[in-house]
C-alpha positions as a printed NumPy array, in Angstrom:
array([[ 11.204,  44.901, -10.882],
       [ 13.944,  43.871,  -8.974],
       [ 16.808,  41.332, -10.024],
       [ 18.765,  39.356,  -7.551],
       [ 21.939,  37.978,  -8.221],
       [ 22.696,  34.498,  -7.485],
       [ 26.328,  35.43 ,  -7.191],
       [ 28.311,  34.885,  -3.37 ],
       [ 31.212,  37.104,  -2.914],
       [ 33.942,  35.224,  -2.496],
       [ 35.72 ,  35.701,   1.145],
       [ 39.412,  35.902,   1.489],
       [ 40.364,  32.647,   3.599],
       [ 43.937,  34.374,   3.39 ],
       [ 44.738,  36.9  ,   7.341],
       [ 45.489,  40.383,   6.69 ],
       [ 49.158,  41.316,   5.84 ],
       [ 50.644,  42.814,   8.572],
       [ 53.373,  45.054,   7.704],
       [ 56.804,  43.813,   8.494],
       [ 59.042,  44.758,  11.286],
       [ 62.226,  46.004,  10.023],
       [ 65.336,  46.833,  11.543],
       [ 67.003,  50.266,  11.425],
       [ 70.551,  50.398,  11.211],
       [ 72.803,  53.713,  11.622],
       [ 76.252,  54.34 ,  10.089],
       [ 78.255,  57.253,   9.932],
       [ 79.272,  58.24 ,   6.528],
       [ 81.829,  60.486,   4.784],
       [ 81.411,  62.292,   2.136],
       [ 84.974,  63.949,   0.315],
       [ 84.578,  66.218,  -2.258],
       [ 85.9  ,  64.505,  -5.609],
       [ 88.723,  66.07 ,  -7.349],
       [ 86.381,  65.736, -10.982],
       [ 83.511,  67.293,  -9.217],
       [ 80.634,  65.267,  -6.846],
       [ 81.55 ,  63.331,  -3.989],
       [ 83.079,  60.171,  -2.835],
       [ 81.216,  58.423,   0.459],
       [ 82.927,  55.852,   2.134],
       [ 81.482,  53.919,   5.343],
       [ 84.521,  53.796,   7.738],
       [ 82.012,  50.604,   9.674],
       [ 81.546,  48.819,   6.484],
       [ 85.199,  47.952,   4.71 ],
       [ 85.758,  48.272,   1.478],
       [ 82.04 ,  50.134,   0.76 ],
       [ 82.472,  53.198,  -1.554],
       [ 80.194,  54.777,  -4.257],
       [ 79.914,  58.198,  -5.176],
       [ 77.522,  60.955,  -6.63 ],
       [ 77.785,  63.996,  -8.741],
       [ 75.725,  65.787,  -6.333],
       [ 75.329,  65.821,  -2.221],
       [ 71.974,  64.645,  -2.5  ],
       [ 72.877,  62.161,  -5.242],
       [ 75.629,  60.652,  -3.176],
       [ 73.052,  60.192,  -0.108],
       [ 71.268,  58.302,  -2.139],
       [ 74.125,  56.198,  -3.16 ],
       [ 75.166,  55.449,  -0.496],
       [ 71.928,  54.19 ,   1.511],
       [ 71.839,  51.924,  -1.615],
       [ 75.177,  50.965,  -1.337],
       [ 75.072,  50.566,   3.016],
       [ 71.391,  48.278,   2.011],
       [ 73.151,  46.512,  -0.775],
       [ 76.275,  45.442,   1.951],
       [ 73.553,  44.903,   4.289],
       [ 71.686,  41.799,   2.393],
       [ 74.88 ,  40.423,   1.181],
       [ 76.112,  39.866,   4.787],
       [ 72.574,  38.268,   5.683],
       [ 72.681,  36.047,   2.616],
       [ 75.895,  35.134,   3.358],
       [ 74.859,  34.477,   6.942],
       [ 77.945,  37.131,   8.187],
       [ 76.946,  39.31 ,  11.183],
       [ 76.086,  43.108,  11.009],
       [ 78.902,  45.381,  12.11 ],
       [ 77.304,  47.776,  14.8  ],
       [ 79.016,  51.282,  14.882],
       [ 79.747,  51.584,  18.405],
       [ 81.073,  55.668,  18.142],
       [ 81.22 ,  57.5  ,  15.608],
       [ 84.084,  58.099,  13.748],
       [ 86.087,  61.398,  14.391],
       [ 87.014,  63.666,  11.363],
       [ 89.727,  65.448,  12.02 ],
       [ 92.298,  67.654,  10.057],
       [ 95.938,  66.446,  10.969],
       [ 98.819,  68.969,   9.884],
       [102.533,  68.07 ,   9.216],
       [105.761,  69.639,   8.273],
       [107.839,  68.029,   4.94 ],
       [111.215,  69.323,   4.926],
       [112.471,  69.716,   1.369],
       [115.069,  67.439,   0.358]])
């Protein structure tokens, strides 16, 4: 014997989601090694943006949260988005302090 079901599935009147575009953006950052151990990362593009990890992969992490973090504010705030044009160069710079 056979039962039928009176029952209609519903249909979602709702479209699919389709999955947001979002926009990459790429910043050159740099990582010191901290006196206490970790590092400190800095974002020469972004001023004033500094966090820090006790490990490399730690403070990568940090600091994606930190450079998405800096991000939003400056849309919420309706500020532009610094591009990095170049790339910073790193350089070691040596001088010569006479003693006094």
């Amino acid at each position: 014997m056979a039962i039928h079901s009176d029952r209609v599935k519903a249909r979602s009147t709702r479209a699919p989601a389709r999955p947001s575009k979002a926009a990459e953006y790429r910043f050159t950052a740099v990582f010191e090694p901290a006196e206490e151990g970790g590092y400190v990362v800095t974002v020469p593009a972004l001023p004033g943006l500094v966090t820090e990890g006790e490990s490399l992969e730690e403070a990568r992490r940090m600091v994606k949260e930190a450079v998405l973090g800096y991000l939003e504010s400056l849309r919420k705030h309706g500020d532009a988005i610094p591009s990095e044009r170049e790339a910073p160069r790193v350089e070691q710079v040596a001088v010569s302090l006479s003693e006094a």
